[in-house]
Backbone as ProteinMPNN parsed JSONL, in Angstrom:
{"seq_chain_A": "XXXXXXXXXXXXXXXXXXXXXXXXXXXXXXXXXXXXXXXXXXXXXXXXXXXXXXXXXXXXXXXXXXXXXXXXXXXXXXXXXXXXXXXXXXXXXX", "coords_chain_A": {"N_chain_A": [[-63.17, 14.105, -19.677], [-64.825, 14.957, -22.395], [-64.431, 18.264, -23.957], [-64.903, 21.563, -25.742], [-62.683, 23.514, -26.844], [-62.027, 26.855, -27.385], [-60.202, 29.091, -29.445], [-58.828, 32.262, -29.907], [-58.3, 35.054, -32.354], [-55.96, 35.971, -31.679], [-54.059, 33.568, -30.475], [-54.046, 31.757, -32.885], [-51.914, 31.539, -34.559], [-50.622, 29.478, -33.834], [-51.769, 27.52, -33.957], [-51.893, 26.691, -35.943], [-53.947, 28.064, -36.942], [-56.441, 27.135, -36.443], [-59.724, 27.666, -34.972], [-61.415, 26.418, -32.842], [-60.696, 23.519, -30.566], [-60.899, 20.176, -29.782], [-60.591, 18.78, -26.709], [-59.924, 16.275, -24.38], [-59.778, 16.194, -21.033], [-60.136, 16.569, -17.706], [-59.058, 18.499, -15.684], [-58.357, 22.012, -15.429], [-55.652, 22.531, -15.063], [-54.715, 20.362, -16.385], [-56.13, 20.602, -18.969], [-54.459, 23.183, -20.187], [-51.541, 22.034, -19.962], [-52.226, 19.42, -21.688], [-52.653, 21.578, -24.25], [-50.11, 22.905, -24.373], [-48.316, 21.042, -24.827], [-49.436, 19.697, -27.713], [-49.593, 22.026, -29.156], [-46.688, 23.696, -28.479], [-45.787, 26.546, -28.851], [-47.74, 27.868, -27.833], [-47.576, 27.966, -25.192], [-45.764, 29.689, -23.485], [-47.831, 31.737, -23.935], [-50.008, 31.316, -22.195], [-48.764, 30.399, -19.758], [-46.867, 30.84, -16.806], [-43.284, 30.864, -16.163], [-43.741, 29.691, -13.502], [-45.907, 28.044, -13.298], [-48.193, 28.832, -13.041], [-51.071, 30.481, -14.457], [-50.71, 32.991, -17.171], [-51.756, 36.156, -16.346], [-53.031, 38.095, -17.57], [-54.471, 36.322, -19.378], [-57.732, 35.446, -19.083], [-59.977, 32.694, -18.524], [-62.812, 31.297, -19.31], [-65.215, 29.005, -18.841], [-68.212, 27.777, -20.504], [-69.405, 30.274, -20.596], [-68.912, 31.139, -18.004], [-66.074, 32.98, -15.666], [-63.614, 30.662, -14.779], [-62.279, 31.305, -12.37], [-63.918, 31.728, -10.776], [-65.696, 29.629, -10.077], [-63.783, 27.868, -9.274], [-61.412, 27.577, -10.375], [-58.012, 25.976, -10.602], [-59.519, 23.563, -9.537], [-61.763, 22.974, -10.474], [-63.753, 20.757, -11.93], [-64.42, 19.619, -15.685], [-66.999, 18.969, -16.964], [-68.812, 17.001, -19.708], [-68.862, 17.924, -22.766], [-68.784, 20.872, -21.907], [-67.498, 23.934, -23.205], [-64.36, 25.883, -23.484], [-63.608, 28.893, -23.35], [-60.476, 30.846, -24.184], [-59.471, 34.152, -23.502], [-57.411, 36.392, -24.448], [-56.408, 39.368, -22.717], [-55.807, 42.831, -24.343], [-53.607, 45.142, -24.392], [-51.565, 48.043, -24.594], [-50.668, 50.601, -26.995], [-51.174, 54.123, -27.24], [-50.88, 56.92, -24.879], [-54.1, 59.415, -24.27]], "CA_chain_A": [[-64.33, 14.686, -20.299], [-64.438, 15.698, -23.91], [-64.825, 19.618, -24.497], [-64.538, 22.152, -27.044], [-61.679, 24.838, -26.564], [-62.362, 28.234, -28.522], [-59.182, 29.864, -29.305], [-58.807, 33.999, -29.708], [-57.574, 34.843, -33.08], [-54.452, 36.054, -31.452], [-53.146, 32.581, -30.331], [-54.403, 30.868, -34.135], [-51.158, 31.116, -36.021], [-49.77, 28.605, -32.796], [-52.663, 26.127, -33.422], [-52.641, 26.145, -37.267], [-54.683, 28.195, -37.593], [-57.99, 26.291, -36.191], [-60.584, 28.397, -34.002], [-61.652, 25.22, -31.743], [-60.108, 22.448, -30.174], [-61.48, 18.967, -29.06], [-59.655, 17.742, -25.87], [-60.38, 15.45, -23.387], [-59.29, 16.505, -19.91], [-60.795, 17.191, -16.592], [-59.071, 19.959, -15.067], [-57.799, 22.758, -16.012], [-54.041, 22.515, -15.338], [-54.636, 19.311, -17.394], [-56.006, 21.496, -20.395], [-53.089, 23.791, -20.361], [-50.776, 21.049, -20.362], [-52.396, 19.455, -23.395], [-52.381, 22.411, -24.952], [-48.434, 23.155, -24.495], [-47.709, 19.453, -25.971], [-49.75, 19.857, -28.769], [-48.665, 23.26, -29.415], [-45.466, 24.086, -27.674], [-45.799, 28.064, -29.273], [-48.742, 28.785, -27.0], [-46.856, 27.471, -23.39], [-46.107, 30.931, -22.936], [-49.165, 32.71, -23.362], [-50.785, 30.34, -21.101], [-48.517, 29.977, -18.105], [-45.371, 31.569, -16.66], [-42.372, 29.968, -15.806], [-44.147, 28.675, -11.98], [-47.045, 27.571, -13.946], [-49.519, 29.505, -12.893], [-52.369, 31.043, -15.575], [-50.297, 34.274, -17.066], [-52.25, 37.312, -15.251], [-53.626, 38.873, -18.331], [-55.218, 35.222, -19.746], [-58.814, 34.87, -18.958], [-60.412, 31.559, -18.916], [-64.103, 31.006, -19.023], [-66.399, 27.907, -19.34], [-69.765, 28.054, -20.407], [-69.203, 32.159, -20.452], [-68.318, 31.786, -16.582], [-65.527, 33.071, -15.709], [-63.408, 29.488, -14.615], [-62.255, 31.74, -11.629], [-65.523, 31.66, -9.771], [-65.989, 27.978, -10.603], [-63.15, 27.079, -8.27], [-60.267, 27.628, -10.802], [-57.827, 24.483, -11.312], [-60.159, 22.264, -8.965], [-63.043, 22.685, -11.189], [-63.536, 19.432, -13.146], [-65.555, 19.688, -16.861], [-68.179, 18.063, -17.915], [-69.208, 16.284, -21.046], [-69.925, 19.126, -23.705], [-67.942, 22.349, -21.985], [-67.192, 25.168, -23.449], [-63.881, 27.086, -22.948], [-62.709, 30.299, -24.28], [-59.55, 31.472, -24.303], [-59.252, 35.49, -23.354], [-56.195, 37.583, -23.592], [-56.256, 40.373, -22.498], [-55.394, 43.264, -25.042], [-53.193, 46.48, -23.747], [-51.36, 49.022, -24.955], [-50.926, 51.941, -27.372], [-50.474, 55.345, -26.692], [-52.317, 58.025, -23.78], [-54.681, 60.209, -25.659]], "C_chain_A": [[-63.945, 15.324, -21.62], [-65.21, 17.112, -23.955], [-64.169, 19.92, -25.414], [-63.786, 23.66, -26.368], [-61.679, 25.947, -27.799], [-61.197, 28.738, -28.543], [-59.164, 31.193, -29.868], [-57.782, 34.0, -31.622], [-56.055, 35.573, -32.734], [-53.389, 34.728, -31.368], [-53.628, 31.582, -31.476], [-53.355, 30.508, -34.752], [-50.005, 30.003, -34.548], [-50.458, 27.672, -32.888], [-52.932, 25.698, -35.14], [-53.718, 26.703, -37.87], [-56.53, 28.031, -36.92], [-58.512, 27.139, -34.842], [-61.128, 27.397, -33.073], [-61.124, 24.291, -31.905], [-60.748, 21.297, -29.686], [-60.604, 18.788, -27.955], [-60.93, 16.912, -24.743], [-59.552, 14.915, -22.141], [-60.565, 16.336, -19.037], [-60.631, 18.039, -15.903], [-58.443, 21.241, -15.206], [-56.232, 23.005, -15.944], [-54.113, 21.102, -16.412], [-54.988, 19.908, -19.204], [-54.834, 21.91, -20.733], [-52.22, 22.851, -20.778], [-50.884, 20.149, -21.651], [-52.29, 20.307, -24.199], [-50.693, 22.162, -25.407], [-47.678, 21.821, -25.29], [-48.089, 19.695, -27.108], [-49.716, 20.673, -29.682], [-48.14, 24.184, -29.0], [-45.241, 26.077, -28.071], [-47.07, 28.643, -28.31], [-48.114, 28.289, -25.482], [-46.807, 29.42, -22.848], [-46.658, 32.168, -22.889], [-49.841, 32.423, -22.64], [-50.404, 30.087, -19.528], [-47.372, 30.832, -17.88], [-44.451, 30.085, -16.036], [-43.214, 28.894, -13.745], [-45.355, 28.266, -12.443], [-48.267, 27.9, -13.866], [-49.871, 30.145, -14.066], [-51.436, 32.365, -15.578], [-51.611, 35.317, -16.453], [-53.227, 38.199, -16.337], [-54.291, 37.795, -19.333], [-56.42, 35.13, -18.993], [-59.57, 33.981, -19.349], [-62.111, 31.365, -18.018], [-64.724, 29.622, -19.769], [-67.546, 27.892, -19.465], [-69.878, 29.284, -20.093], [-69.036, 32.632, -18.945], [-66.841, 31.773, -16.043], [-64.693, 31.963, -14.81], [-62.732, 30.211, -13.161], [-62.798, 31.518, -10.513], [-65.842, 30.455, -10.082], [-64.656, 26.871, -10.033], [-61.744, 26.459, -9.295], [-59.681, 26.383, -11.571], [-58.301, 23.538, -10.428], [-61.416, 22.304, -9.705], [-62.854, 21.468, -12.232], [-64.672, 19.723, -14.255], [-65.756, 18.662, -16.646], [-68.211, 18.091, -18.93], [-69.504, 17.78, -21.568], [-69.166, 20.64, -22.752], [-67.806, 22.81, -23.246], [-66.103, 26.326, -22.995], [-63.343, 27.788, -23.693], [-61.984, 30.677, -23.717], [-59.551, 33.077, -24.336], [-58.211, 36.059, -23.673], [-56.569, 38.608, -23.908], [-55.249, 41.949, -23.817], [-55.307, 44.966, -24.427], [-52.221, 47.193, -24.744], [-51.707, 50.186, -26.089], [-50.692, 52.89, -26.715], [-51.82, 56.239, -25.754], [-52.934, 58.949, -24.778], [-54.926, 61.419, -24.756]], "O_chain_A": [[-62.969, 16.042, -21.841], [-66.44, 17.145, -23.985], [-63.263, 19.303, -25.975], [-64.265, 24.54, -25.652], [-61.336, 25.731, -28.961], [-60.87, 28.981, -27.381], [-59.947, 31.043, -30.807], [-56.909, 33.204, -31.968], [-55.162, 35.643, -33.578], [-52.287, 34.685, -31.914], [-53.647, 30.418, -31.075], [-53.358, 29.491, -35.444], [-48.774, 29.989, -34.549], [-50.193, 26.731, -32.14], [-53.712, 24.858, -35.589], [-54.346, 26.292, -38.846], [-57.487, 28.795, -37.05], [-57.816, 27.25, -33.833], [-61.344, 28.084, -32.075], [-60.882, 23.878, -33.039], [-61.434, 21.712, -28.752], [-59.484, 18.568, -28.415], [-62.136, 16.982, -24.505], [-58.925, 13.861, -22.027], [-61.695, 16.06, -19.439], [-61.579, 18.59, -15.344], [-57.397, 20.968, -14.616], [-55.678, 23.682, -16.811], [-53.262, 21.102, -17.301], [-54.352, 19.707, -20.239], [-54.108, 21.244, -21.471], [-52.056, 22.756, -21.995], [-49.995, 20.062, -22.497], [-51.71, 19.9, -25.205], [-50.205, 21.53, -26.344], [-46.746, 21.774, -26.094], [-47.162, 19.987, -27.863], [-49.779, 20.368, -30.872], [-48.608, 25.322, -28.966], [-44.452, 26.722, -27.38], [-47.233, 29.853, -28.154], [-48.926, 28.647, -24.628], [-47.555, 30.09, -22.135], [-46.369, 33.201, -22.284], [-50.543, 33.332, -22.197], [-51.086, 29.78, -18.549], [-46.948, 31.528, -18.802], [-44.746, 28.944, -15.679], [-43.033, 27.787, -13.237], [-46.049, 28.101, -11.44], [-49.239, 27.419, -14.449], [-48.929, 30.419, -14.809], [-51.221, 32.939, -14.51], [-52.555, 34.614, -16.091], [-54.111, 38.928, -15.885], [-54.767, 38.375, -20.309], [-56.153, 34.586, -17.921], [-60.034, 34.129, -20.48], [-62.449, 31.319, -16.836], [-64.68, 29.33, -20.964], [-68.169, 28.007, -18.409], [-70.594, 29.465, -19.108], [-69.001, 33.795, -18.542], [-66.309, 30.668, -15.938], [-65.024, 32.225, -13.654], [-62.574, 29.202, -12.474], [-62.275, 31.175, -9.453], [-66.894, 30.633, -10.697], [-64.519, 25.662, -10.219], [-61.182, 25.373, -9.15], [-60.169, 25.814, -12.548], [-57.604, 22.525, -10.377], [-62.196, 21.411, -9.373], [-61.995, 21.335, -13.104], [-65.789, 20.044, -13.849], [-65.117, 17.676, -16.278], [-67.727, 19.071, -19.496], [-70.185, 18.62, -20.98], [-69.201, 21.608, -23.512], [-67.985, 22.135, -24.26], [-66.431, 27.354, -22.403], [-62.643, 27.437, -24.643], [-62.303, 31.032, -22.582], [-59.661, 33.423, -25.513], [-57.847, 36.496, -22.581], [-57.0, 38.951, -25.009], [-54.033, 41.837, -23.967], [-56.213, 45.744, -24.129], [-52.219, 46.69, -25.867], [-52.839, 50.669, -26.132], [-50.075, 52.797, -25.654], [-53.047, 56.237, -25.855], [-52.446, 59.225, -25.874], [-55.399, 62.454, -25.225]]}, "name": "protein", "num_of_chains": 1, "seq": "XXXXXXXXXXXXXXXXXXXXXXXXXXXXXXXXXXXXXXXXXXXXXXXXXXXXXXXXXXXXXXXXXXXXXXXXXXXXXXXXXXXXXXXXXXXXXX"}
């Protein structure tokens, strides 16, 4: 299925730069994995060494969170929509 991948301007200077992606996958460990080929500088914001989704990456399709949509067995459809989250922590206690 061909969707459009939104990327965060944190992970931009790993993609060139470019705020959306075309791919054409079906499930979401298959995204990821295109991703990491196509640009090997985002692998590890995306996964950890056992390949699971790092812990502070949120991934939504169509603004639902891909979680509740049955994770990496959810297959896209034509025309998705996913955005890229991370999560943004620290600084100091106030």
């Amino acid at each position: 299925m061909k969707i459009t991948v939104r990327i965060p301007t944190a992970f931009r200077r790993f993609t060139g730069n470019a705020d959306t992606l075309d791919c054409s996958v079906d499930t979401l460990p298959e995204l990821l994995g295109q991703l990491e080929v196509r640009y090997p500088g985002l692998q590890p914001h995306l996964r950890d060494a056992t390949g699971q989704v790092r812990p502070f990456l949120n991934i939504y399709v169509n603004e639902e969170d891909i979680r509740f949509l049955g994770g990496n067995n959810y297959r896209f459809h034509e025309g998705d929509e996913v955005t890229l989250v991370p999560s943004i922590a620290g600084g100091s206690p106030v």
